[in-house]
C-alpha positions as CSV (number, residue, x, y, z in Angstrom):
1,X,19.4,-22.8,38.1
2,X,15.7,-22.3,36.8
3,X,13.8,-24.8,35.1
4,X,11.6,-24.9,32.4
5,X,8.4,-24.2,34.7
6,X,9.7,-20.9,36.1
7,X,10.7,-19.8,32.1
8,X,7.1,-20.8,31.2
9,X,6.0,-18.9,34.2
10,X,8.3,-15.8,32.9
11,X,6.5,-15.8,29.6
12,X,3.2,-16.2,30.8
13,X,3.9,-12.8,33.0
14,X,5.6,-10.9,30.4
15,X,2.8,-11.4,28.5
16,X,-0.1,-10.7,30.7
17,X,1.7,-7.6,31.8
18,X,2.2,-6.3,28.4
19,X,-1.6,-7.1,27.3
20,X,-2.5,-5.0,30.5
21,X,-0.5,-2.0,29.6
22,X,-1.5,-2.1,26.0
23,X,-5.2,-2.1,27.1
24,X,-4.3,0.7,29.9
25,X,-2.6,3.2,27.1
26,X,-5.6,2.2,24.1
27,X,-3.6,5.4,21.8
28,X,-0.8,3.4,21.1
29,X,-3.1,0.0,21.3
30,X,-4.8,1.6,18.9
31,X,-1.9,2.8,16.5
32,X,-0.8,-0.6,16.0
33,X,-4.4,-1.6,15.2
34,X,-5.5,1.1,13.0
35,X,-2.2,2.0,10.8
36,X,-1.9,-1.3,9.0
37,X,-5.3,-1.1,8.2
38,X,-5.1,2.4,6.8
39,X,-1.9,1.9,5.1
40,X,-3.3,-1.0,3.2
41,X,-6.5,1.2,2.3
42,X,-4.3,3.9,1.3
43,X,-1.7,1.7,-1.2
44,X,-5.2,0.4,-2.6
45,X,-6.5,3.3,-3.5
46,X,-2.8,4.0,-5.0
47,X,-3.2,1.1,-7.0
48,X,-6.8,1.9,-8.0
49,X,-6.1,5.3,-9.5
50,X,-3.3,3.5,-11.1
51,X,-5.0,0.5,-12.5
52,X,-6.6,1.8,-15.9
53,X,-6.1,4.3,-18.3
54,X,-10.2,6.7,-18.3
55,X,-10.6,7.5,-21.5
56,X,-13.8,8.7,-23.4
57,X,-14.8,6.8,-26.6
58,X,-17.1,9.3,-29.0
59,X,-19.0,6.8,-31.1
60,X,-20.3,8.9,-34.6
61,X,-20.9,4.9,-35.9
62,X,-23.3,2.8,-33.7
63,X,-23.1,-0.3,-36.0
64,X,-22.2,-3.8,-35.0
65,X,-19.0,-3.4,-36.6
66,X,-18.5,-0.2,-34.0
67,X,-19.8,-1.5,-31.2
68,X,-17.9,-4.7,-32.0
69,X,-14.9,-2.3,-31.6
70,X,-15.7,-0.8,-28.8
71,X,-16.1,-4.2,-26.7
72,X,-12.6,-5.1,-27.7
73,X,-11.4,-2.1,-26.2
74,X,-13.6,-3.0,-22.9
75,X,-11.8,-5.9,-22.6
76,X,-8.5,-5.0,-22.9
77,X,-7.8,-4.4,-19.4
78,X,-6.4,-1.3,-20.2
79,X,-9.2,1.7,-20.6
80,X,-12.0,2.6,-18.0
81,X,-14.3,3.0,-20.8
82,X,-17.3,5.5,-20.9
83,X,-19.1,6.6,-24.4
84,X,-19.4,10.7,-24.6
85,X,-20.3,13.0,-27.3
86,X,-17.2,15.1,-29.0
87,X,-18.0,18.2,-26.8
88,X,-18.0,16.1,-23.4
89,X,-15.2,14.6,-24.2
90,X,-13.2,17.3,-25.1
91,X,-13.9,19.0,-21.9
92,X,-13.0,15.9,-20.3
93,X,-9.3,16.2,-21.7
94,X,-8.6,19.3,-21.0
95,X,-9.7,19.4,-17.2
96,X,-7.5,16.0,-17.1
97,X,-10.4,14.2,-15.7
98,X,-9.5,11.4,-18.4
99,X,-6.3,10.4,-20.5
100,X,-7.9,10.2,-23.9
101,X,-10.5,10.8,-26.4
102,X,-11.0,8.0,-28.9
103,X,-13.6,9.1,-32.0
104,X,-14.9,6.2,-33.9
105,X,-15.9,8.1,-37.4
106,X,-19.2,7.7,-38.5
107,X,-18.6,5.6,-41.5
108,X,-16.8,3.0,-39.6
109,X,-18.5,-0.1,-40.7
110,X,-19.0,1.0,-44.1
111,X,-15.2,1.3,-44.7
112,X,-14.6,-2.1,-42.6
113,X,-16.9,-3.8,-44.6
114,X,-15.9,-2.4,-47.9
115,X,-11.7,-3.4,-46.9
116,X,-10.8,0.7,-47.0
117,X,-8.7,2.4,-44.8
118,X,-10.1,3.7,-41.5
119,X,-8.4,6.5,-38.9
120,X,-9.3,6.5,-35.5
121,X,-8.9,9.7,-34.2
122,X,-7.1,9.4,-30.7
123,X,-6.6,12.6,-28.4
124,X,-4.1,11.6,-25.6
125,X,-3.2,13.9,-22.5
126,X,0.0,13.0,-22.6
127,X,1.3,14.4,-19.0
128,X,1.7,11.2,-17.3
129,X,3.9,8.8,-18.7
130,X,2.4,5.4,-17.6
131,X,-1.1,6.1,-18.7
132,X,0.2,7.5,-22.2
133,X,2.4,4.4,-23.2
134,X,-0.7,2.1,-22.0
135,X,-2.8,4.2,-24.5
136,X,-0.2,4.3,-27.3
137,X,0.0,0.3,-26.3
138,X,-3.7,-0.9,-26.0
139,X,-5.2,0.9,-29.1
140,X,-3.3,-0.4,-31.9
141,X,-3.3,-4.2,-30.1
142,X,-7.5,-3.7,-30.0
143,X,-8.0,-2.5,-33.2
144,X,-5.8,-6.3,-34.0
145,X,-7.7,-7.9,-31.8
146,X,-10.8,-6.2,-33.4
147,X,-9.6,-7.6,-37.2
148,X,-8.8,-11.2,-36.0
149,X,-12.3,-11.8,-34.2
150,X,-14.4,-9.8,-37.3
151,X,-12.3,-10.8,-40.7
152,X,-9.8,-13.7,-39.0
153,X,-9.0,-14.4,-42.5
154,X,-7.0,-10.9,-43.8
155,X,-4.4,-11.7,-40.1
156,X,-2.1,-13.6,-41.6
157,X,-0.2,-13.8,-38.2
158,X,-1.5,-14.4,-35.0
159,X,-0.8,-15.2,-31.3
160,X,-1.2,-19.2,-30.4
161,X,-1.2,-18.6,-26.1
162,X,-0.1,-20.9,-23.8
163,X,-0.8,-19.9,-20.2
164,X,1.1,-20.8,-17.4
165,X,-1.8,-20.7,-14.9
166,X,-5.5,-22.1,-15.5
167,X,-6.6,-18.1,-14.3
168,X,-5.8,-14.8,-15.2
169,X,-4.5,-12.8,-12.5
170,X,-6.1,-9.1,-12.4
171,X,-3.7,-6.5,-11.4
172,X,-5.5,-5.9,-8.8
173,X,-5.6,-8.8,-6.5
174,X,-2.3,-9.3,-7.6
175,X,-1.1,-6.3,-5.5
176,X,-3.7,-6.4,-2.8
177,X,-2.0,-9.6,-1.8
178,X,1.1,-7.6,-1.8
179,X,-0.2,-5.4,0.4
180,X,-0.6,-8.1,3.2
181,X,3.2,-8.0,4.4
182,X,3.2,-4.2,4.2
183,X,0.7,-4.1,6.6
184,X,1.3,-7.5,9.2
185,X,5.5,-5.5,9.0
186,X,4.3,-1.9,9.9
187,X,1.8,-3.5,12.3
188,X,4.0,-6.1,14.3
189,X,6.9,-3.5,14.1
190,X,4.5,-0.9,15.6
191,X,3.0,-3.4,18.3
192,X,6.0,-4.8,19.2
193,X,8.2,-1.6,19.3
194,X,6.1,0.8,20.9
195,X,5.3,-1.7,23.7
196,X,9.5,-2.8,24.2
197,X,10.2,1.0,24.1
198,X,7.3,1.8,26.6
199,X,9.4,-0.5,29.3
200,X,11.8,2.3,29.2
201,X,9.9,5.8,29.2
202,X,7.7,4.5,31.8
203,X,11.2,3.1,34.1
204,X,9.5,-0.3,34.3
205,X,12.4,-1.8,32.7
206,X,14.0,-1.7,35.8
207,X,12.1,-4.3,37.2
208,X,12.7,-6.7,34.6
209,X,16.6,-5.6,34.2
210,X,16.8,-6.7,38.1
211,X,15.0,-9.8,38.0
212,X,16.7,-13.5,37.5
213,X,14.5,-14.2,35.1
214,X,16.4,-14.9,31.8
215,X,16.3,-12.3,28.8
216,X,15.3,-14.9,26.4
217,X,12.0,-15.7,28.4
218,X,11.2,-11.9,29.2
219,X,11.3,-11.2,25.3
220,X,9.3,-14.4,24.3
221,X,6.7,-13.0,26.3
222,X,6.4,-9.7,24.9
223,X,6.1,-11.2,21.6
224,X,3.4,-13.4,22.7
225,X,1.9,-10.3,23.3
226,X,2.0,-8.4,20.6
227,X,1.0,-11.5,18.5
228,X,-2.1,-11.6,20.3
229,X,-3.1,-7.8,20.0
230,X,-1.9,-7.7,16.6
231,X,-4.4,-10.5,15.4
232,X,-7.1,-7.8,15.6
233,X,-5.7,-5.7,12.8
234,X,-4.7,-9.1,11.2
235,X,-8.8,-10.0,11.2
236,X,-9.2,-6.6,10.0
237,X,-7.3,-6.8,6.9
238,X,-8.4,-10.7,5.8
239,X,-11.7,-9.2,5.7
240,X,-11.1,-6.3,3.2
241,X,-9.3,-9.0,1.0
242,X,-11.2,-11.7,1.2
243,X,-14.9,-9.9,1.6
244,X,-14.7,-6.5,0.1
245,X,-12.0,-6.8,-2.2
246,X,-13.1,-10.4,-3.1
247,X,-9.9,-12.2,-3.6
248,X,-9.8,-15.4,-1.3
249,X,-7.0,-17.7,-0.7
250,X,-6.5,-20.6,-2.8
251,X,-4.9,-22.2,0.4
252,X,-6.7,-21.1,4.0
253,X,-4.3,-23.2,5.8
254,X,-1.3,-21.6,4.1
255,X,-2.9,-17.8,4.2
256,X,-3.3,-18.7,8.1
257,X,0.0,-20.3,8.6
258,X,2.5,-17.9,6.2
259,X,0.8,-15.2,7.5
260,X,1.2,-16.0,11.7
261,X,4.8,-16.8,10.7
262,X,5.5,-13.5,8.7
263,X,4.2,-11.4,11.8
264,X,6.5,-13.2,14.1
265,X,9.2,-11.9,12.0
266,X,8.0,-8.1,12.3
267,X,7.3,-8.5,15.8
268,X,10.8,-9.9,16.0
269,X,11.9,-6.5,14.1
270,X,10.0,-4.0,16.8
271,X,11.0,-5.9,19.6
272,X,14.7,-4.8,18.6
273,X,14.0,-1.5,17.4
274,X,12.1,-1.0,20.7
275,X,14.8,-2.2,22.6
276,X,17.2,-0.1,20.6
277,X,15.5,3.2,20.0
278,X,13.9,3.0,24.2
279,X,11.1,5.9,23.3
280,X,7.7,4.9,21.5
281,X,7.8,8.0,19.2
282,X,11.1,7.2,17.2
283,X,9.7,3.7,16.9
284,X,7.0,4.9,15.3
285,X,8.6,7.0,12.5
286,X,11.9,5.0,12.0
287,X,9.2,1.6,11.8
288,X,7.5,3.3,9.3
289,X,10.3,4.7,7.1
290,X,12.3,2.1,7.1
291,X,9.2,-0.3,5.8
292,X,8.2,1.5,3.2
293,X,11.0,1.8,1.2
294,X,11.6,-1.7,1.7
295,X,8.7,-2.7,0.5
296,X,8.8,-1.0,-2.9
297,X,12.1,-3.1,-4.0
298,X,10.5,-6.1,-2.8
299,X,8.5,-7.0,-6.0
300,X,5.3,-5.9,-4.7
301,X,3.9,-5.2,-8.6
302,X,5.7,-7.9,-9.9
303,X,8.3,-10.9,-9.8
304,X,11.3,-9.8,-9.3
305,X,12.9,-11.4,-12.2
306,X,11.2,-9.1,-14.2
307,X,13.5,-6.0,-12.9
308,X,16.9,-5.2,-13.2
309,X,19.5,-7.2,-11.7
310,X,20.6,-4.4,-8.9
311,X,16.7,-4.3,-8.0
312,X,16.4,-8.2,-7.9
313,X,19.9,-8.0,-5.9
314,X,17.9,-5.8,-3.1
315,X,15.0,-7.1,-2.9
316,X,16.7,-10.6,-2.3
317,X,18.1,-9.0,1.4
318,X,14.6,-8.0,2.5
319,X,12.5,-10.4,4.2
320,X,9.3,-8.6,3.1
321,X,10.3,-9.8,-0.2
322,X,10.1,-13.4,1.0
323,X,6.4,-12.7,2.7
324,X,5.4,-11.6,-0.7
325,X,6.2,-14.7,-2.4
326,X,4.6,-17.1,0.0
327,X,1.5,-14.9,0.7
328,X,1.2,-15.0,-3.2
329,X,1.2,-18.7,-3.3
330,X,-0.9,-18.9,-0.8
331,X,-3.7,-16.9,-2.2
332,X,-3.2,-17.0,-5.9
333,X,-1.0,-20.6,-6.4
334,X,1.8,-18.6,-7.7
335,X,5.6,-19.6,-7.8
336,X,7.9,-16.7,-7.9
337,X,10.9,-17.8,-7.7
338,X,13.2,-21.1,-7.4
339,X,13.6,-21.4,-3.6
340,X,10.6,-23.0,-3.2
341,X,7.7,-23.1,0.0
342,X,10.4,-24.4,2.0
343,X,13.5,-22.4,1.1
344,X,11.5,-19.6,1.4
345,X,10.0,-20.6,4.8
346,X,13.8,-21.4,6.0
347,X,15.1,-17.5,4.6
348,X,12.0,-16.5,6.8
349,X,13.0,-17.8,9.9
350,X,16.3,-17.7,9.7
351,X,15.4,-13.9,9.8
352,X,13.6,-13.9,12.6
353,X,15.8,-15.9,14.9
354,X,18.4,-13.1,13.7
355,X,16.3,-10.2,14.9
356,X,15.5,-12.3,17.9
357,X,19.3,-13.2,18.5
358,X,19.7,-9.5,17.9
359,X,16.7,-8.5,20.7
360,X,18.6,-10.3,22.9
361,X,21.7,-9.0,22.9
362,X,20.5,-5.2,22.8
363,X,18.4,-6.3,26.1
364,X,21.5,-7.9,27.4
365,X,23.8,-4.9,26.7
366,X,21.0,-2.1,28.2
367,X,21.3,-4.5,31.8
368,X,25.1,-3.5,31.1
369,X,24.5,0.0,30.5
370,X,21.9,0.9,33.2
């Protein structure tokens, strides 16, 4: 039949021809580009507004004792801290521009230093849940935190830490890392998909339905293709990371490599839907709907393990939740779970030769149908 040169020759046209159309229809070109980029700019601002609990600290007591205090809080990664007077603070509640009011009474260090009872007066806007429980949480562990630094001798009991890692892990980078598989799977879906499905509205599929060439080779090629345009947005989004966002693989090689081999996977995943759905537009808003959702079982906050058991069950089908791991350990040195590098490399591309297998088949079956 046909040898390995004419396959290589297949791919190598497949791909040219699809890196010509994309730069002939730059909308779509530039979808596939521009909405991983956005969407990752987007969940960070999510995450952002999310991150910690504003809340307004009215200090009648400028002492050391006070301001001793008030650094505590600072660093309890909980409150965005800013000092007010009572009046500012107050109107600061009630528009809901911050969650709380905390009012450090004016003879603060007196009654420290004299072992009497203080109250500090906390105001909470209580409407949203999450900040509220942080507040309830973080005061009462920094005014401990405040008696075991000034007077370590009246805690009888305290906290002997052991940490896992040599670094803490802000929440932050923790989830901008996350973010990176959100954006390579709506982008290779989006690249991939859109340029399978434009094959059909444009009738070109025709051409390649009728040629000898074998399925296998045709779709190789696309993907090649869509790897290389989707690099662009990939650049895009290493550089918010790693330059504005300032969190910079522990492991180049392994960012580079994980992240190359999780795009194949997505590209493997619009390549079928495009094949499937055979119009750009559906592509678009089944690639992005079905993503989404997938992502937020996948442990994007967290391990995992720390969910229930029917959330762990689902986020162990999803191949984004795989990408996670790895991209984690890549940048951060992080383990998340028992598979290990390698287990979770195998679940990876056992997933994409699926999808793949799957491309195939639907490409094979439309030759059938047409």
């Amino acid at each position: 039949m046909y040898g390995s040169g004419y396959t290589l020759r297949v791919v190598l046209a497949c791909m040219k021809k699809d890196i010509k159309s994309a730069l002939s229809e730059r909308l779509f070109l530039m979808l596939g580009i521009i909405v991983p980029v956005n969407f990752l700019i987007l969940m960070s601002l999510f995450v952002l507004a999310g991150n910690h609990a504003p809340t307004a600290v009215v200090m009648y007591d400028r002492g050391p004792l006070a301001q001793q205090l008030y650094s505590v809080m600072d660093h309890a990664q909980s409150f965005r801290l800013q000092q007010a007077d009572a009046q500012s603070a107050q109107n600061m509640l009630n528009s809901g521009q911050i969650v709380a009011v905390v009012t450090i009474p004016a003879d603060f260090d007196q009654r420290v230093q004299q072992k009497q009872p203080v109250q500090i007066q906390v105001d909470i806007n209580n409407l949203n849940t999450d900040f509220t429980n942080d507040i309830r949480r973080a005061v009462p562990l920094s005014i401990t935190s405040f008696y075991a630094q000034a007077y370590p001798n009246l805690v009888n009991i305290v906290a002997n830490e052991h940490d896992q890692f040599p670094l803490d892990t802000d929440y932050i980078p923790y989830v901008m890392v996350s973010l990176l598989p959100l954006a390579f799977a709506i982008g290779g879906i989006l690249q991939a998909g859109t340029s399978s499905a434009r094959e059909w509205e444009k009738e070109t599929i025709k051409e390649l339905l009728l040629s000898p060439a074998s399925r296998e080779a045709m779709l190789l090629g696309k993907l090649l293709a869509a790897l290389l345009l989707s690099l662009v947005s990939v650049a895009a989004i290493f550089l918010i990371i790693v330059f504005i966002v300032h969190v910079p693989p522990q492991s180049w090689p392994e960012a580079i490599g994980y992240t190359v081999f999780c795009l194949v996977l997505f590209l493997g995943a619009g390549l079928l839907l495009g094949t499937l759905l055979k119009q750009r537009l559906p592509v678009l808003i089944l690639g992005i709907g079905i993503t989404l959702p997938l992502f937020f079982v996948s442990g994007p906050f967290g391990p995992i393990s720390f969910g229930t058991p029917a959330i762990q069950f689902l986020a162990k089908l999803c191949p984004l939740y795989y990408a996670i791991v790895l991209e984690q350990h890549a940048f951060h040195g992080f383990v998340l779970n028992t598979y290990g590098l390698g287990g979770n490399t195998l679940i990876l591309g056992l997933y994409t030769l699926a999808l793949f297998v799957l491309a195939v088949i639907a490409m094979r079956r439309s030759t059938v149908a047409h």
